[in-house]
Backbone as JSON Lines, residues from 0, in Angstrom:
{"i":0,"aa":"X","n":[-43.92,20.69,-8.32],"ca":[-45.26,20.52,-8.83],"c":[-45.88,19.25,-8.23]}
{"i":1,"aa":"X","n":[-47.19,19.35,-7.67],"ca":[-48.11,17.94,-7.46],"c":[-49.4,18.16,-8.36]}
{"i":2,"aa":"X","n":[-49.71,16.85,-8.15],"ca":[-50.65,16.37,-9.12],"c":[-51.98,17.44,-8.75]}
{"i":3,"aa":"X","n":[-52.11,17.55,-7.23],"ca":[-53.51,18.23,-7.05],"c":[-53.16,19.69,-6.61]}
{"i":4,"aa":"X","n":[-52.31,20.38,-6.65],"ca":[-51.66,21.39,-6.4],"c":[-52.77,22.71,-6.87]}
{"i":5,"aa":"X","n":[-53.45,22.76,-7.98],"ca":[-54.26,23.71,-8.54],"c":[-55.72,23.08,-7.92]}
{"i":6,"aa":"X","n":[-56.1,22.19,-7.21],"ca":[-57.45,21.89,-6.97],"c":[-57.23,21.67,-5.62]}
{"i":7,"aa":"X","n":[-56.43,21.33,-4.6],"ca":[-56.95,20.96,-3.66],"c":[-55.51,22.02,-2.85]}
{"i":8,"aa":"X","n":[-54.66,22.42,-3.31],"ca":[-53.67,22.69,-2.35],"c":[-54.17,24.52,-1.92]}
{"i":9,"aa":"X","n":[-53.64,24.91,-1.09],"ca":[-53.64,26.75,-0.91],"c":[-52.36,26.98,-0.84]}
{"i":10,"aa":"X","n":[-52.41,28.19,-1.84],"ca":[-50.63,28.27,-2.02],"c":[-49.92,29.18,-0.53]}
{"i":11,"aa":"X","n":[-51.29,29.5,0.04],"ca":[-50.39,30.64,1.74],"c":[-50.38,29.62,2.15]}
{"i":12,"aa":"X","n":[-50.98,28.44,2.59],"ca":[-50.27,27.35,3.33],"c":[-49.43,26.66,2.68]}
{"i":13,"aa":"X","n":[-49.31,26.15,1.18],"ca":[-48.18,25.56,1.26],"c":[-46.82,26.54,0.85]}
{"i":14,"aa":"X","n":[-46.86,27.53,1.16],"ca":[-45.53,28.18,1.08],"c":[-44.84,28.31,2.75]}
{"i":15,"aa":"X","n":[-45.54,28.08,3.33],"ca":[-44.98,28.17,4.75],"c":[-44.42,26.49,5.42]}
{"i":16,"aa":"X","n":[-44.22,25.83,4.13],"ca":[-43.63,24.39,4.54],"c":[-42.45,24.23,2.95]}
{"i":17,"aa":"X","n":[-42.11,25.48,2.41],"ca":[-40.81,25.38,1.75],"c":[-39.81,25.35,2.15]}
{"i":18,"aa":"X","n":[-38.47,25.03,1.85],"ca":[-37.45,24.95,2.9],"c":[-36.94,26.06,3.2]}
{"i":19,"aa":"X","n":[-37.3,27.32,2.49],"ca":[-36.46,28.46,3.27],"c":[-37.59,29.06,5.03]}
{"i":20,"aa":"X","n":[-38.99,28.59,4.63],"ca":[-40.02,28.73,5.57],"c":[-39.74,27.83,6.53]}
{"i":21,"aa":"X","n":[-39.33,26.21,6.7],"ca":[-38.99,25.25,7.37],"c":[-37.66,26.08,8.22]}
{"i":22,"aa":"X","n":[-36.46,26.28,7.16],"ca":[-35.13,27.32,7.89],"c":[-35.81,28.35,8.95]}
{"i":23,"aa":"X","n":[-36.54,28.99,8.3],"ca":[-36.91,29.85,9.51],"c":[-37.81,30.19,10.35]}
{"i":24,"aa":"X","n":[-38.61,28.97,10.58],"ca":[-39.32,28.35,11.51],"c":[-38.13,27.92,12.62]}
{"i":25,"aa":"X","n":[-37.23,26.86,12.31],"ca":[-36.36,26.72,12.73],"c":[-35.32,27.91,13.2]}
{"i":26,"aa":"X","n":[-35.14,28.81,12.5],"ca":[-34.49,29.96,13.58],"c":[-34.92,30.45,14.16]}
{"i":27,"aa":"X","n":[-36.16,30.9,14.33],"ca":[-36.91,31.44,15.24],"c":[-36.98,30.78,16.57]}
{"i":28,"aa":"X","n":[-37.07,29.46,16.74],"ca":[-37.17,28.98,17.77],"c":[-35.5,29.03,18.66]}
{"i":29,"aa":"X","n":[-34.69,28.94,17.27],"ca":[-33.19,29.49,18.4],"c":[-33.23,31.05,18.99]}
{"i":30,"aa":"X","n":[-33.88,31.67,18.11],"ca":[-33.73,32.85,18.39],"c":[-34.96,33.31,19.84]}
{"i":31,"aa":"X","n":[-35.89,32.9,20.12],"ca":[-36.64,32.83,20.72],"c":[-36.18,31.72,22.26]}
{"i":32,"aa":"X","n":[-35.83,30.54,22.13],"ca":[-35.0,30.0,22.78],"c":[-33.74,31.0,23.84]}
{"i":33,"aa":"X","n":[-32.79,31.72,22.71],"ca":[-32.0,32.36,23.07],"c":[-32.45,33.33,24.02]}
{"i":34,"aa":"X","n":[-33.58,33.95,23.41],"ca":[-33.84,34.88,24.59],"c":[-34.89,34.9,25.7]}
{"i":35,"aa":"X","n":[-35.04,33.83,25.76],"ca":[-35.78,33.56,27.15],"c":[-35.05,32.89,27.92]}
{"i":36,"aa":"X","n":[-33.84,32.68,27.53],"ca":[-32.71,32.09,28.24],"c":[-32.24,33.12,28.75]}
{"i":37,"aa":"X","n":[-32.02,33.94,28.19],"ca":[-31.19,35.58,28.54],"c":[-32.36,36.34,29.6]}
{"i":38,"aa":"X","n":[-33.81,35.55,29.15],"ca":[-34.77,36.52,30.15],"c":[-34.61,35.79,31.69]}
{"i":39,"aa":"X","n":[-34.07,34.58,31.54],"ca":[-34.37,34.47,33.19],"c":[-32.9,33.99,33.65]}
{"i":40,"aa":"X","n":[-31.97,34.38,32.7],"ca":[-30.47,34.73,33.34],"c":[-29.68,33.39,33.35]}
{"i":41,"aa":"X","n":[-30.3,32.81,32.39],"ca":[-29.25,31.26,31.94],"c":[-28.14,31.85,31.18]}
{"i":42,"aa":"X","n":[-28.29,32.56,30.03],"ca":[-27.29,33.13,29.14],"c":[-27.75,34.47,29.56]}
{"i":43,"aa":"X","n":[-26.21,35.0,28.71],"ca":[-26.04,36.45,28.93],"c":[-26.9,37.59,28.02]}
{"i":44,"aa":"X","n":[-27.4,38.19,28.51],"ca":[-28.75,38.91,27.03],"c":[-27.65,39.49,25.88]}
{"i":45,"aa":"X","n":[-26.19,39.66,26.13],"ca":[-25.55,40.64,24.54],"c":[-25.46,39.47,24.12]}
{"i":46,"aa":"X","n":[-25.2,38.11,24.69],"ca":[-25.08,36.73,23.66],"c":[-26.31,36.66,22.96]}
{"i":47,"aa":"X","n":[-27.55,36.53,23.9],"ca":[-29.03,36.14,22.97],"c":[-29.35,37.06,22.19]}
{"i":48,"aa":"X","n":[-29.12,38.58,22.13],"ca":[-29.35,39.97,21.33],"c":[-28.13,39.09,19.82]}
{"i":49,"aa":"X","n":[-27.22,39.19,19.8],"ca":[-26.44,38.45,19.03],"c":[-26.83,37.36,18.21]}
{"i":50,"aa":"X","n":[-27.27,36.1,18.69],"ca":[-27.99,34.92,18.32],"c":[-29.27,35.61,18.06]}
{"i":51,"aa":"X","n":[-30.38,36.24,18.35],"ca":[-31.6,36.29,17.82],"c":[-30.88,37.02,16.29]}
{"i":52,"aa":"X","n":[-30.11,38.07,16.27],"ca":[-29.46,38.69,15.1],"c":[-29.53,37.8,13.91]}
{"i":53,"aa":"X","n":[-28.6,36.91,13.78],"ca":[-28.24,36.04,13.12],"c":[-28.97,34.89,12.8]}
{"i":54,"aa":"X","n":[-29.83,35.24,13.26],"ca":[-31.33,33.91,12.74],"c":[-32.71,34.24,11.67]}
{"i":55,"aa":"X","n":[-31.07,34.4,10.63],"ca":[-31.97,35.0,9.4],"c":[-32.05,33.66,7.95]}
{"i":56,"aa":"X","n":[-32.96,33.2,7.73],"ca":[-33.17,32.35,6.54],"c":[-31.92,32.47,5.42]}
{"i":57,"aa":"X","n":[-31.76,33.62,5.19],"ca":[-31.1,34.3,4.02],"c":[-29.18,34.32,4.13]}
{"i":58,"aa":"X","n":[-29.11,33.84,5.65],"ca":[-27.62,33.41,5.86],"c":[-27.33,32.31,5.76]}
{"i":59,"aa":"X","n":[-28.69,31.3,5.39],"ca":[-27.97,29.87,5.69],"c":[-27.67,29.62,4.44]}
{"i":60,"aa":"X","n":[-26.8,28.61,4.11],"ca":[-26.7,27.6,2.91],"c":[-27.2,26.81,2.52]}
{"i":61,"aa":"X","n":[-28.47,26.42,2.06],"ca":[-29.34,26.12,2.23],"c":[-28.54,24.76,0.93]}
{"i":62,"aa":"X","n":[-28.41,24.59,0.31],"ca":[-27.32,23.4,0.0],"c":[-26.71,22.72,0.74]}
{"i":63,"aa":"X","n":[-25.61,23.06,1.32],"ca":[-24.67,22.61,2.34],"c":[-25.38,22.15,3.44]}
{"i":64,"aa":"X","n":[-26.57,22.57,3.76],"ca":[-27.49,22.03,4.37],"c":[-28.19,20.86,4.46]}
{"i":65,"aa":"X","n":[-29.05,20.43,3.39],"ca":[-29.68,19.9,2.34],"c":[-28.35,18.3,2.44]}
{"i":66,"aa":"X","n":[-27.13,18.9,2.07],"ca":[-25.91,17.73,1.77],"c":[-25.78,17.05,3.4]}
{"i":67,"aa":"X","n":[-25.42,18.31,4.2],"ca":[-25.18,17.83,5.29],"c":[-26.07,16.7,6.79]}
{"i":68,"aa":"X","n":[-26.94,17.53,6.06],"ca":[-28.3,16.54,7.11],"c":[-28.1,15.34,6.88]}
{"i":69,"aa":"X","n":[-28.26,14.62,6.0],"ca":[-28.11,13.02,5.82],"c":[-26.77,12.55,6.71]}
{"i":70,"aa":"X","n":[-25.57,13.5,6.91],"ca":[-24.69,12.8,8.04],"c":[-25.19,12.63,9.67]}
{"i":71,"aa":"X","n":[-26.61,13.52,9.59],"ca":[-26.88,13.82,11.54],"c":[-28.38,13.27,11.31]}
{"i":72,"aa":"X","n":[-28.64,13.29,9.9],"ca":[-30.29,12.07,10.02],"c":[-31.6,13.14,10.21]}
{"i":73,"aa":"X","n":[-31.22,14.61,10.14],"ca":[-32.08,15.81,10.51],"c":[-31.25,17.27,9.98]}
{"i":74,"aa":"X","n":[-32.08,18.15,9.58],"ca":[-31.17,19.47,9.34],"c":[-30.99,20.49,10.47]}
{"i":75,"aa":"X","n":[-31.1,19.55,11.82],"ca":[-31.63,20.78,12.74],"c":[-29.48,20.89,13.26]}
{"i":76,"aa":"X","n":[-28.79,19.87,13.0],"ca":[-27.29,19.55,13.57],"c":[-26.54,20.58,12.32]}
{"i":77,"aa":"X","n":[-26.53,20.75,11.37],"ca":[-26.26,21.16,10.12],"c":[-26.92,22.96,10.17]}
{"i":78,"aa":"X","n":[-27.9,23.05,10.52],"ca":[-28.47,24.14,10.6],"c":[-27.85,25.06,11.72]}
{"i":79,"aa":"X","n":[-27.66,24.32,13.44],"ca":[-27.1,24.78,14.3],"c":[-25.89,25.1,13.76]}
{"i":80,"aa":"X","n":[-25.03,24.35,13.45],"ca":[-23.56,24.27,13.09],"c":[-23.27,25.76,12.56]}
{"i":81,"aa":"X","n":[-24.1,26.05,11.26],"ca":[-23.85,27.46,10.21],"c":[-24.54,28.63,10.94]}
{"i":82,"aa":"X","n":[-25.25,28.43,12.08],"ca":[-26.19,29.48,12.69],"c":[-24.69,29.95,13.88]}
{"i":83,"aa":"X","n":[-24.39,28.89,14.44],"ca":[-23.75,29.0,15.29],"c":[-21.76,29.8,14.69]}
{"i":84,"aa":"X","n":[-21.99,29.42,13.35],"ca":[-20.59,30.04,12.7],"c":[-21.27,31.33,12.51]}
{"i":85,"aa":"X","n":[-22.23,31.9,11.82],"ca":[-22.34,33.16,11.59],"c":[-22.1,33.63,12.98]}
{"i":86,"aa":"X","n":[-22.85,33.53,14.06],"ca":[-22.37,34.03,15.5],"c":[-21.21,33.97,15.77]}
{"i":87,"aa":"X","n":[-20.31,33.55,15.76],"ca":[-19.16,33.21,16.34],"c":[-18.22,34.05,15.32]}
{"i":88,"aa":"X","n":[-18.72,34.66,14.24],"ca":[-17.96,35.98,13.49],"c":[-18.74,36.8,13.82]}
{"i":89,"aa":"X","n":[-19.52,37.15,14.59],"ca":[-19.17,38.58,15.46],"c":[-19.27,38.49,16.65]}
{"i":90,"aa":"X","n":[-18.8,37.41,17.31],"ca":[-18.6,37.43,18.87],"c":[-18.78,35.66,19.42]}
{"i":91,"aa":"X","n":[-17.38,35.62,19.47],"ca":[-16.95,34.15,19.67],"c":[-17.48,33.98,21.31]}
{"i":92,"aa":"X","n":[-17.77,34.62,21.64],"ca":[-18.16,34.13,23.25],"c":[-19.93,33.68,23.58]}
{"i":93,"aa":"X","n":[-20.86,34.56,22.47],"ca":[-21.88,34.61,22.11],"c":[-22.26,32.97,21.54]}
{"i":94,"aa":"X","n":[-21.09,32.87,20.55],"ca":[-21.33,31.19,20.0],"c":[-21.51,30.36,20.74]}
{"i":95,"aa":"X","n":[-20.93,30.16,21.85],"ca":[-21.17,29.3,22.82],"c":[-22.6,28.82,23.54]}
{"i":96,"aa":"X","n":[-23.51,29.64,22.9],"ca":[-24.89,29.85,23.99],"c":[-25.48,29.25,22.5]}
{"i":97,"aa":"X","n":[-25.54,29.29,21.16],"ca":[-26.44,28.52,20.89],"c":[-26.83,27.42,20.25]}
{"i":98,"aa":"X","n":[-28.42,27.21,20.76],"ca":[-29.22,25.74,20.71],"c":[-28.55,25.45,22.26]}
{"i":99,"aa":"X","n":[-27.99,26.15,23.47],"ca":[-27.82,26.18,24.61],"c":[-29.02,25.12,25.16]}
{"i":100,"aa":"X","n":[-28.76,24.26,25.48],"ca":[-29.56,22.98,26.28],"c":[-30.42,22.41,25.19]}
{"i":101,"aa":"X","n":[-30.51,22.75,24.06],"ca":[-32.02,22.06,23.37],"c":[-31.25,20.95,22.69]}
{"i":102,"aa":"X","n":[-32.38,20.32,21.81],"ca":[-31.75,19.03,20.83],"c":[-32.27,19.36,19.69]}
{"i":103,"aa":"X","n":[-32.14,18.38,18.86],"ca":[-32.2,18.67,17.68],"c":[-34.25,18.43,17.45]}
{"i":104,"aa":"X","n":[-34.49,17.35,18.4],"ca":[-35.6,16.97,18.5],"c":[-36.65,18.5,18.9]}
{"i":105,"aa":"X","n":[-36.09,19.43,19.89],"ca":[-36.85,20.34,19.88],"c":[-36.96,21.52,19.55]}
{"i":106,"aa":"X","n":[-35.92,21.67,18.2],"ca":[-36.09,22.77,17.05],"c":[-36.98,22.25,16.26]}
{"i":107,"aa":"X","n":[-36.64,20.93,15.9],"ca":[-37.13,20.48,14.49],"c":[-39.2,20.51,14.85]}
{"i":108,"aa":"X","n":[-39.4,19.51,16.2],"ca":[-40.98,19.76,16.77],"c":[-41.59,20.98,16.71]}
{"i":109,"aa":"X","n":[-40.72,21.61,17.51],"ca":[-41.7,23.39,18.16],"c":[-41.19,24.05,16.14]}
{"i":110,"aa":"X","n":[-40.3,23.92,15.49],"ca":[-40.48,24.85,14.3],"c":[-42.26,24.22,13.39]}
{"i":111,"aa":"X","n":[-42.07,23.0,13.9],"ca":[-42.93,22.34,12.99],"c":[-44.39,22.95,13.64]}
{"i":112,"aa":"X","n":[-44.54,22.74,15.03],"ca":[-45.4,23.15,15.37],"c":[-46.13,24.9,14.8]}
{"i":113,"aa":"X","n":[-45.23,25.58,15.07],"ca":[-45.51,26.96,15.09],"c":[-45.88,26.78,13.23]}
{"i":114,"aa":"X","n":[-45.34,26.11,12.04],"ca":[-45.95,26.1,11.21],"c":[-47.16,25.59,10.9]}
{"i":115,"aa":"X","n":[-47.55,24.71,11.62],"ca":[-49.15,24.4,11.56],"c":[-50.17,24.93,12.16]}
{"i":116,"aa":"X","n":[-49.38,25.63,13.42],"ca":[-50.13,27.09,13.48],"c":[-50.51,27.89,12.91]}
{"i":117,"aa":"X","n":[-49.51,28.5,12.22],"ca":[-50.02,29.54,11.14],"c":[-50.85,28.99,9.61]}
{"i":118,"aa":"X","n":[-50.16,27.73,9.37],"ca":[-51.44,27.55,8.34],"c":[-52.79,27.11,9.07]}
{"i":119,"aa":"X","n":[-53.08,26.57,10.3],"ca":[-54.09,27.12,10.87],"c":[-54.84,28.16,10.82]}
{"i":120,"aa":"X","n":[-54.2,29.37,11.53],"ca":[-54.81,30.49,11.02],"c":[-55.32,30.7,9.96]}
{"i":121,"aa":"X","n":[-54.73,30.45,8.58],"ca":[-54.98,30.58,7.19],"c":[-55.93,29.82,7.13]}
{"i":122,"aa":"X","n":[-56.17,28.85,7.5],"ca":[-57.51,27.85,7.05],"c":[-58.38,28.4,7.75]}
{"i":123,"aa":"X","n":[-58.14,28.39,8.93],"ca":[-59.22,29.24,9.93],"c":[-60.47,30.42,9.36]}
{"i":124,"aa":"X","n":[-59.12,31.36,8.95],"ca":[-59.84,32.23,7.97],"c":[-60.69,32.19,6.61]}
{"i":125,"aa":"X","n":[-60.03,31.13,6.16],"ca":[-60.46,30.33,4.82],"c":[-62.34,29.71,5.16]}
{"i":126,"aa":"X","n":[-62.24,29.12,6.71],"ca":[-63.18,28.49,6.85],"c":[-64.29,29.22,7.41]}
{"i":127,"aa":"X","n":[-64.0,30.19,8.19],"ca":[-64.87,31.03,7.99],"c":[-65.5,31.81,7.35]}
{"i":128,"aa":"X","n":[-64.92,32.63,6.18],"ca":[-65.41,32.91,4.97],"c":[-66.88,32.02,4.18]}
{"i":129,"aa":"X","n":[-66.22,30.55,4.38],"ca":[-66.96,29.67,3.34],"c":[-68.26,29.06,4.31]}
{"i":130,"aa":"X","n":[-67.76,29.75,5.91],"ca":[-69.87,29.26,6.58],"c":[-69.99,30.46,6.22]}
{"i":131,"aa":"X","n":[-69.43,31.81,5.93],"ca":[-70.11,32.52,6.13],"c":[-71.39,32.83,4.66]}
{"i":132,"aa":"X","n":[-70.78,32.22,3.55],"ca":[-71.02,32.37,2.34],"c":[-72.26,31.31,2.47]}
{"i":133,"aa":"X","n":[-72.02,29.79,3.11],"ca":[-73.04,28.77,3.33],"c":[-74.32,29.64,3.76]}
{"i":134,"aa":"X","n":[-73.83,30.04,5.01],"ca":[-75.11,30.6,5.83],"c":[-75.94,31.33,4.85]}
{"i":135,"aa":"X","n":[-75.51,32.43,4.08],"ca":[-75.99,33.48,3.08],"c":[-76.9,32.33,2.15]}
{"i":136,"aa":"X","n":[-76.26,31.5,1.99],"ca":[-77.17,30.42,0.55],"c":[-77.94,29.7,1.47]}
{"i":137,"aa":"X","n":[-77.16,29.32,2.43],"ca":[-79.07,28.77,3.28],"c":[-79.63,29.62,3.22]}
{"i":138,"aa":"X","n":[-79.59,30.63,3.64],"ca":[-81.3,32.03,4.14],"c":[-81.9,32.15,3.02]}
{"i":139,"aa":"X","n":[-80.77,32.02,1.97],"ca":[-81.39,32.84,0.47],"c":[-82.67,31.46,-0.01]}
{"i":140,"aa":"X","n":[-82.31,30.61,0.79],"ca":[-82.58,29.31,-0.55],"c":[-84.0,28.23,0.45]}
{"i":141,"aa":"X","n":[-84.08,29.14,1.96],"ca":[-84.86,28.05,2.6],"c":[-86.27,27.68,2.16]}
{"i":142,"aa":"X","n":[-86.98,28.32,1.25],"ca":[-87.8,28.32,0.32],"c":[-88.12,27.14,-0.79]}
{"i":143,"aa":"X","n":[-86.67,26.89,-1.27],"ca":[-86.32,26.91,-2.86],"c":[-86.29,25.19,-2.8]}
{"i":144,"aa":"X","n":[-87.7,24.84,-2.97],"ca":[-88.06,23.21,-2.81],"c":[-86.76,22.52,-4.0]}
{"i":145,"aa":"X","n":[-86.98,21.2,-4.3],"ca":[-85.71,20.32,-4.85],"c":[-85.85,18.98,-4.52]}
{"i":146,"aa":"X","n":[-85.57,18.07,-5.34],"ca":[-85.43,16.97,-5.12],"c":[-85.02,16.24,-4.05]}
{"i":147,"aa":"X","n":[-85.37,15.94,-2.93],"ca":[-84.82,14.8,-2.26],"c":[-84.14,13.64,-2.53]}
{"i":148,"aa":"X","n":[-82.9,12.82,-1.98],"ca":[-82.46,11.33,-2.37],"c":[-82.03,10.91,-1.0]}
{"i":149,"aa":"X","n":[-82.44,9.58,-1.36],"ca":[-82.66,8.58,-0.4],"c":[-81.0,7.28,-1.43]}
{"i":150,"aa":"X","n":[-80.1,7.11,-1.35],"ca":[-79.55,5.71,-1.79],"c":[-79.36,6.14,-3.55]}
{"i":151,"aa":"X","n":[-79.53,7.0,-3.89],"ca":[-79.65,7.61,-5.47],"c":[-80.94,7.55,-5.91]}
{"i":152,"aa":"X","n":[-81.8,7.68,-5.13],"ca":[-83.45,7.15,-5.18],"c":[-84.06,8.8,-4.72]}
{"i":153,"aa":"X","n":[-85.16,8.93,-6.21],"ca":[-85.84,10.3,-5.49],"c":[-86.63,9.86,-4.38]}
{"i":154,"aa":"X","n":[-86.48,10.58,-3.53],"ca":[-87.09,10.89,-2.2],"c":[-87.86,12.33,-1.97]}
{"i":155,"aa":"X","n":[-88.45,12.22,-0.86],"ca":[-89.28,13.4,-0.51],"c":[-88.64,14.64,-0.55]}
{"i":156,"aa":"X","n":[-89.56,15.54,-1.29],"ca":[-89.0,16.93,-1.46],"c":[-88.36,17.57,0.31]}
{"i":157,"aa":"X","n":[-87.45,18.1,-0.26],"ca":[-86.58,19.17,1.19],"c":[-86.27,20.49,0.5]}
{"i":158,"aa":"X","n":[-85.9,21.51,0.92],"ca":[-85.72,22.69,0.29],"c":[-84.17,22.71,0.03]}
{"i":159,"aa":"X","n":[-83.49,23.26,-0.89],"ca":[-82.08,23.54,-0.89],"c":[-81.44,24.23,0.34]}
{"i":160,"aa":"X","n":[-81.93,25.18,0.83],"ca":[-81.36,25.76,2.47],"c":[-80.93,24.51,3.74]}
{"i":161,"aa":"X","n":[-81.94,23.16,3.43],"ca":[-81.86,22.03,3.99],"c":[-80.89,21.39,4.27]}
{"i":162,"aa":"X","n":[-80.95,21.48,2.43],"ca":[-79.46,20.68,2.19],"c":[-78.44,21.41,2.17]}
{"i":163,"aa":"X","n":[-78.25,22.57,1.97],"ca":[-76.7,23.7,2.65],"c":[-76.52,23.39,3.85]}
{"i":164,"aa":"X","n":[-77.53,23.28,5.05],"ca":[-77.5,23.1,6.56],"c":[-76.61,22.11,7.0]}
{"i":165,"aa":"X","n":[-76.95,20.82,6.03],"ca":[-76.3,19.63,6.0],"c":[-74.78,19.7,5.62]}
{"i":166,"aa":"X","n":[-74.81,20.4,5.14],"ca":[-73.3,20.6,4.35],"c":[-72.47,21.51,5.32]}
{"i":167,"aa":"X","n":[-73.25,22.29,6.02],"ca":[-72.54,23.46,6.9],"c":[-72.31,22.64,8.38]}
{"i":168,"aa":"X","n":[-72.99,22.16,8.83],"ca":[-72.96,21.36,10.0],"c":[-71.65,20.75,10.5]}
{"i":169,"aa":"X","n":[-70.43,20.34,9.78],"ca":[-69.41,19.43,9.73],"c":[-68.16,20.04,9.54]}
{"i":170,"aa":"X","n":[-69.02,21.48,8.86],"ca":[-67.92,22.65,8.75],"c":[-67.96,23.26,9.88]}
{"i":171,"aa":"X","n":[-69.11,23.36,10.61],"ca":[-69.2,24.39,11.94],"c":[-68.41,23.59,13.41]}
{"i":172,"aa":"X","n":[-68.6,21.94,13.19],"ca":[-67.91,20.95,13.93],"c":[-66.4,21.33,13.64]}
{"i":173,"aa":"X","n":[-65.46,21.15,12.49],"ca":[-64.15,21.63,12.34],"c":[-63.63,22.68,12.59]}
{"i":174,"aa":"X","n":[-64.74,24.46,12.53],"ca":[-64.14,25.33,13.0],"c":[-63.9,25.25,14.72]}
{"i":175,"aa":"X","n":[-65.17,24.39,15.13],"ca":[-65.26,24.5,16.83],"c":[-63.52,23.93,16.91]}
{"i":176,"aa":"X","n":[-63.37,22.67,16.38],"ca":[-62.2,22.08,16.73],"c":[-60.56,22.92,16.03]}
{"i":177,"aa":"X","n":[-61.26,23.14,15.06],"ca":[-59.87,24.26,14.74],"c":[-59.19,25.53,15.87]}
{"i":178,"aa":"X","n":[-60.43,26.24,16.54],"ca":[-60.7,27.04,17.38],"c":[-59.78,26.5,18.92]}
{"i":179,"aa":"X","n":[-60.26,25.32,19.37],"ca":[-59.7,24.8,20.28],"c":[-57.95,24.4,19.71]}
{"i":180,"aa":"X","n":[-57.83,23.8,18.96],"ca":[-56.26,23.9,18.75],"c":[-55.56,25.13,18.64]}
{"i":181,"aa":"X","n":[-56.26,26.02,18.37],"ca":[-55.46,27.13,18.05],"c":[-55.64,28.03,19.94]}
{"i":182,"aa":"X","n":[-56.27,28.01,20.5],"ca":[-56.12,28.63,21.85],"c":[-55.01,27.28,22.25]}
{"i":183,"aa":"X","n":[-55.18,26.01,22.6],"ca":[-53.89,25.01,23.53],"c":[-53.34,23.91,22.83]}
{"i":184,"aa":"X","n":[-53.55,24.06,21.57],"ca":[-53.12,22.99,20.59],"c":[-51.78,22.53,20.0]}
{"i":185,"aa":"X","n":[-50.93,23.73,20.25],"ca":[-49.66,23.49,19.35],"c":[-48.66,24.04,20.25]}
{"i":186,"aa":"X","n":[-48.14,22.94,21.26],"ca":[-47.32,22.93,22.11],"c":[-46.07,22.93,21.67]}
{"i":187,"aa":"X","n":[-45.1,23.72,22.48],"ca":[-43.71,23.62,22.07],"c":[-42.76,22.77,22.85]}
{"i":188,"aa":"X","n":[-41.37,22.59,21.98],"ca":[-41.34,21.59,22.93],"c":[-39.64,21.93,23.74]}
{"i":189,"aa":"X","n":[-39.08,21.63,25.1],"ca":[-37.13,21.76,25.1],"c":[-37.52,20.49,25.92]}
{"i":190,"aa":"X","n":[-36.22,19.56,25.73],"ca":[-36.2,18.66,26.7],"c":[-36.08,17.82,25.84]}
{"i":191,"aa":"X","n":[-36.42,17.24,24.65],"ca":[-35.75,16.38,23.97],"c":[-36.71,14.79,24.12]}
{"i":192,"aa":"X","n":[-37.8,14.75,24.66],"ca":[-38.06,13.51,24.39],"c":[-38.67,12.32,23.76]}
């Protein structure tokens, strides 16, 4: 529970930063890893078919996890470790290939990344909805005279559509920039640095 959780939080974005969503953000990128390794013939594809298998949220221990991270300072060493035992019970030769060249630094980045992606999207959508609703109350309202303020001081009449415009303007600036992160914004990362 947080304090602003019912007023300011969205529960589709914050469910995609719980730890079983964090776990498999994080497998995905082994599993994805794995097989673009297998696509250009670093590893063997029945190893990466194998490893993408086993990069399921619902196998990890998510305790033993949780305990273990504080010895490696990250859950990405702890996470490999139990990803890499489920593999290695059904094909000990397969174990060997994964988190194959990465670090811990570029599960833990690129999972993180690909989650602020998607609550991207979600806001994205969120934010368009709410010009689209603005726009509707400007047209409806460009008429609909109202008080002006100047400093908390009445000021010269403006119409309410005026003042929606004002309000929409900063929203239409954040979707432009939401827009651009989401086409080259959320880079992934191997290499560790």
């Amino acid at each position: 529970m947080h304090l602003y959780q019912s007023i300011f939080y969205d529960r589709q974005v914050s469910s995609l930063f719980s730890s079983e969503k964090v776990i498999q953000y994080m497998l995905r990128f082994e599993g994805a890893l794995a097989q673009a390794q297998a696509n250009h013939r670093v590893i063997p594809a029945a190893a990466a078919s194998i490893i993408e298998s086993g990069c399921k949220a619902d196998t990890i221990n998510i305790e033993q996890l949780i305990q273990e991270a504080a010895l490696g300072g990250n859950v990405a060493i702890p996470l490999v470790k139990q990803l890499t035992a489920r593999v290695k019970e059904k094909n000990s030769e397969a174990a060997k290939y994964v988190h194959f060249g990465a670090t811990s630094q570029d599960v833990i980045d690129t999972a993180l990344m690909l989650q602020l992606k998607d609550a991207f999207i979600i806001i994205s959508k969120n934010l368009e909805r709410l010009i689209g609703q603005l726009v509707s109350l400007m047209r409806a309202h460009t008429s609909t005279v109202m008080i002006g303020r100047s400093f908390m001081q009445q000021a010269r009449p403006i119409t309410f559509g005026y003042k929606v415009a004002g309000w929409l303007e900063p929203l239409l600036r954040s979707q432009q920039s939401i827009q651009k992160l989401l086409t080259n914004g959320f880079l992934l990362q191997l290499g560790g640095q």
